[in-house]
N, C-alpha and C positions, 0 to 999 in steps of 0.2 A: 390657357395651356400651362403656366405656372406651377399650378395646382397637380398635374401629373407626377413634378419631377419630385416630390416630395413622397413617394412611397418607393421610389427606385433609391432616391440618395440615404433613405432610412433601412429597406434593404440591403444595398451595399454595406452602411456601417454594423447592421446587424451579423451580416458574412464576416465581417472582418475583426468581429467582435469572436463570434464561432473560432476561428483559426487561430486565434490567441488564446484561447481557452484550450483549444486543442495542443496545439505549439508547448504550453506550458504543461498540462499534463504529459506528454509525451517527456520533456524537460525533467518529470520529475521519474518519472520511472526509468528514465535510463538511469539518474543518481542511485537508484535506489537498485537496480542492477550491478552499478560498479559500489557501492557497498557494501560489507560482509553482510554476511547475519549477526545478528545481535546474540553473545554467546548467552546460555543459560547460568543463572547463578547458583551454586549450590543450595541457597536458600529455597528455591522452587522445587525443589526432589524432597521437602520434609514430610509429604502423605506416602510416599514411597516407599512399597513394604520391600525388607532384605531378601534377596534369593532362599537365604536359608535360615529358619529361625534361631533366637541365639540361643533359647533352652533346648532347642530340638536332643533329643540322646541319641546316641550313633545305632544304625540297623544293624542288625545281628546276619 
C-alpha cells in the first residue's frame, strides 16, 4: 500500500505548485495596475503626418 501514497503526495505538490504560479501572476498584475502607463516619447510620433500641411496655400 506504499505505492498508493505516491501519486496523492505528487498531486498535492503539483496543486501547490499551481497556486504559487497563480499567487505570483496575480502578484504581478496588481503591480502593474498600481503603475502608470509608460508615457510616449516624442520620438514614436516621427511617422505622424501634421493636421495641416505646411505648403498647403490658404482657401479662397
Amino acid at each position: 500500500m506504499a505505492g498508493r501514497k505516491q501519486p496523492t503526495f505528487k498531486k498535492r505538490q503539483k496543486e501547490q505548485q499551481r497556486k504559487e504560479r497563480q499567487e505570483e501572476k496575480f502578484a504581478k498584475r496588481m503591480l502593474r495596475k498600481q503603475q502608470p502607463p509608460p508615457a510616449e516619447s516624442p520620438d514614436q510620433d516621427e511617422n505622424v503626418l501634421p493636421a495641416e500641411p505646411v505648403n498647403a496655400s490658404p482657401l479662397n
